[in-house]
N, C-alpha and C positions, 0 to 999 in steps of 0.2 A: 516390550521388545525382548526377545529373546536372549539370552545369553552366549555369550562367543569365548573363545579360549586357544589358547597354540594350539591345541589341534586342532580346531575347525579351519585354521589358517591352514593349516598341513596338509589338511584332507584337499580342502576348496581348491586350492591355487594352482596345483600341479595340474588338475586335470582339466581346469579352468583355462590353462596355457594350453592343452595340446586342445581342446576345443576350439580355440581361436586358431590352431594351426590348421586343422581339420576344416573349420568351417571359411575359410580363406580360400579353400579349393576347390571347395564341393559343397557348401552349407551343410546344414544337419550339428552344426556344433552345439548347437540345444540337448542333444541327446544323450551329452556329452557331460554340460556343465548344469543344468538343472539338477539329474538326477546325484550330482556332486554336493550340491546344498544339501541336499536332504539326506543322501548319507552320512553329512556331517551335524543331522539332527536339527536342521533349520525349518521350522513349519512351514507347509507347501505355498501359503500367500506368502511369506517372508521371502521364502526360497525363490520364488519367482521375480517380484520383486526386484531383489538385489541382484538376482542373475540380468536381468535389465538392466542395470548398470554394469557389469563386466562386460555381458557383450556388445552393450553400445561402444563401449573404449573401444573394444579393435574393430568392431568393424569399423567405427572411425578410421583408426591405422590405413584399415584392408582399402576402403577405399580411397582414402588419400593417396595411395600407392598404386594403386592401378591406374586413379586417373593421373597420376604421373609418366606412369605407362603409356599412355594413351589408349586404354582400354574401356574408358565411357564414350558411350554413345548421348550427350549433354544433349543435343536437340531433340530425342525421343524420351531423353531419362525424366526431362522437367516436368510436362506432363503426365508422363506415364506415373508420378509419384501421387501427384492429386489424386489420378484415379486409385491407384492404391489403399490412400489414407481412405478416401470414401466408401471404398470396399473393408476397407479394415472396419470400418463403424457397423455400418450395416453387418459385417459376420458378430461383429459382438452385442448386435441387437438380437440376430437371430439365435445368438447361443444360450439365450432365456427362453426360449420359447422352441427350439425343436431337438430332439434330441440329438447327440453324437456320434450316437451308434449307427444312424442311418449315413451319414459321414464317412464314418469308419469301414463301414460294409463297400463303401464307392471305394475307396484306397484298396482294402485288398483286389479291387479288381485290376485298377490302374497303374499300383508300384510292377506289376509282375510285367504289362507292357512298356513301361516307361524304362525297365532295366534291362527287357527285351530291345531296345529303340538304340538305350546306352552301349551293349555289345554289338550291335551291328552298324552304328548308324556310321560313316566317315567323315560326316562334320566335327565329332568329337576329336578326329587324326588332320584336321587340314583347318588352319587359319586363319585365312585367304579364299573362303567361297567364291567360286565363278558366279553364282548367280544370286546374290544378295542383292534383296530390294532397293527401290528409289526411296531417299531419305521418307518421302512425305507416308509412303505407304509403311515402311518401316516404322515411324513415329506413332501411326493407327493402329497397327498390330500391337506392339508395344503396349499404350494406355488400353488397347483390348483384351490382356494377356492380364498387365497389371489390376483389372479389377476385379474378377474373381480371385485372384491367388490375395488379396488382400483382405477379400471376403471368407476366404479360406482359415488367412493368420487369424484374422478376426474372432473368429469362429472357433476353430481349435486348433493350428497354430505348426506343430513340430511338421521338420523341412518343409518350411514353405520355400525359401532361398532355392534348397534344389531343384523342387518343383519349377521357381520361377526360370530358371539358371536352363531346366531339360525346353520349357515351354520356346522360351526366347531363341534357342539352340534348333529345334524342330519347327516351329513355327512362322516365328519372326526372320529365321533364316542367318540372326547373328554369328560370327565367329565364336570359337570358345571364348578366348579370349574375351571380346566385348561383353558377351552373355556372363561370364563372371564379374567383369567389370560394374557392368548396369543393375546385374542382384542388387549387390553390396549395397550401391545408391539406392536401391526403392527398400531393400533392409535396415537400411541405419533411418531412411524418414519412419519406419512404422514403429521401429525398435522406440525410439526417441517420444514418440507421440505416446506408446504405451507406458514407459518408463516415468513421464510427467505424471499419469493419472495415478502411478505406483507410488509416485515421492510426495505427493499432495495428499494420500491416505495414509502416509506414514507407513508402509509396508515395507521400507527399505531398510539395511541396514548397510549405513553406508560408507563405513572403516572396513568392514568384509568386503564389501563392493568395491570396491576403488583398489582397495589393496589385489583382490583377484583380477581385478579390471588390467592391473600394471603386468598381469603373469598373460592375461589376454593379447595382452597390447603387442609383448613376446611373439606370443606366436603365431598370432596376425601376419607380424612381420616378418617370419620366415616363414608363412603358410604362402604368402604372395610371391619371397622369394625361390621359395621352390615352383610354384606354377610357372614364373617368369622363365625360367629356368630348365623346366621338364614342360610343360606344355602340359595336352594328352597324356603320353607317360605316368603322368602320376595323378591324373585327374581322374583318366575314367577309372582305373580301381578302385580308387576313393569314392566316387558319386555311386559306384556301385555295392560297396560296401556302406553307406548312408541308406542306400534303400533297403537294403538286405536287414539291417536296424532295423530302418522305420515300419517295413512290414511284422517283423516281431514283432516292436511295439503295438501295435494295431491289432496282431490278432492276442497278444498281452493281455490288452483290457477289455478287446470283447469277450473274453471268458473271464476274465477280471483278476489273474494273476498277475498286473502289471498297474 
C-alpha cells in the first residue's frame, strides 16, 4: 500500500469536494477527483480504487437529497439499475477483449452532438414537460437507456452520469430535474458494485478515502443545493463544460498525451 502524508490530504480533498459539487449537477466529477489521486502520487489501481469510495459518500448525499426533493422517478429507477449493473459486467468483460480506442473514436463523434442537443434543447429550461410519457413506457425506456450506458461505465467509464443524465433528458423525455435525480440512483448502484470488487483486492486506501469522501459529501450537498435552487441556470453550463472536458480527454489519449 502506498504511502500517504499531509499533503496528499491537501491535495485529495479540496478538489475531491468541488468534484462532488460539480458532479451533483452535471456528473463528470471523475474528471475531477481521479486525476486528484494521482497528482497526489497515488498509483492509478490505488487511485481508482479509493476514489470509489469518495465518490460513493456523496453520491450517497446527492441522492438522499434529491429524493427528498422528489426528484426520483422509484418506479422506473428499480429496474432500470439491474439493467445497469448487467451492463456494467458485460462492458468490463468486453474491456479484455476489445480495444478503447474504437470507443473512444464513437465519443468524439457524439460529445459534439450531445452539447449541440445541450445548447438548443428547452427541456434543459422547463421542468414540467407537456409531454412526458406514461409511467409504463417511461420505466421501458429508462432500463433501455440504463443498459448500454452501464455497458459503457463498464467498459471505460468517465461521464457516464452525464451521458445517462442527456439520454434520460432527450430520450426518456424526463424532467431536469428527475433526470438528475435517477443518474445519482443508477450511479451510486454501479459506483458501489465497483468499489466492492476494489475493497476485496485491497486496492483501497481507505483513511484517504473516507477522509476525502467527508470533503465529497460537502459538496454533494451544496451541488444539490444549488441545482435545487438554480435549476437550468446553473446546470446547462456545467453539463457543458463536463463535455467540453470529456472530449479533451478523449482526444488526450488517443494521441496519448493524456
Amino acid at each position: 500500500m502506498p504511502e500517504i502524508n499531509l499533503l496528499t490530504f491537501l491535495i485529495v480533498c479540496p478538489l475531491v469536494g468541488l468534484a462532488g459539487f460539480v458532479d451533483a449537477i452535471a456528473g463528470g466529477g471523475g474528471f475531477i477527483s481521479l486525476p486528484a489521486y494521482l497528482i497526489a502520487g497515488i498509483p492509478p489501481i490505488n487511485a481508482i480504487g479509493t476514489n470509489k469510495v469518495s465518490s460513493a459518500m456523496g453520491t450517497t448525499i446527492a441522492t438522499i437529497r434529491y429524493g427528498k426533493l422528489g426528484y426520483i422517478n422509484v418506479r422506473s429507477t428499480v429496474p432500470a439499475i439491474l439493467f445497469a449493473l448487467a451492463g456494467s459486467w458485460l462492458g468490463a468483460m468486453l474491456a479484455v477483449q476489445v480495444s478503447s480506442d474504437i470507443l473512444k473514436i464513437v465519443m468524439l463523434v457524439l460529445l459534439p452532438v450531445m452539447a449541440f442537443f445541450v445548447m438548443r434543447s428547452k427541456r434543459l429550461t422547463n421542468n414540467s414537460p407537456e409531454n412526458e410519457y406514461p409511467q409504463r413506457k417511461t420505466t421501458l425506456i429508462t432500463m433501455a437507456i440504463a443498459f448500454p450506458i452501464g455497458i459503457y461505465d463498464g467498459f471505460y467509464g468517465p461521464g457516464a452520469g452525464t451521458l445517462l443524465m442527456m439520454l434520460l433528458i432527450g430520450i426518456a423525455h424526463y424532467s431536469l430535474n428527475k433526470a438528475a435525480g435517477t443518474t445519482k440512483v443508477i450511479n451510486l448502484s454501479t459506483n458501489i458494485a465497483a468499489l466492492f470488487t476494489y475493497l476485496f483486492s485491497g486496492k483501497v486506501i481507505l483513511v484517504l478515502g473516507i477522509t476525502a469522501g467527508l470533503f465529497n459529501i460537502a459538496g454533494a450537498y451544496l451541488g444539490t443545493k444549488f441545482f435545487s435552487e438554480k435549476g437550468a441556470a446553473i446546470a446547462k453550463p456545467m453539463i457543458i463544460t463536463v463535455l467540453c472536458i470529456f472530449f479533451v480527454k478523449v482526444i488526450g489519449e488517443l494521441i496519448g498525451i493524456l
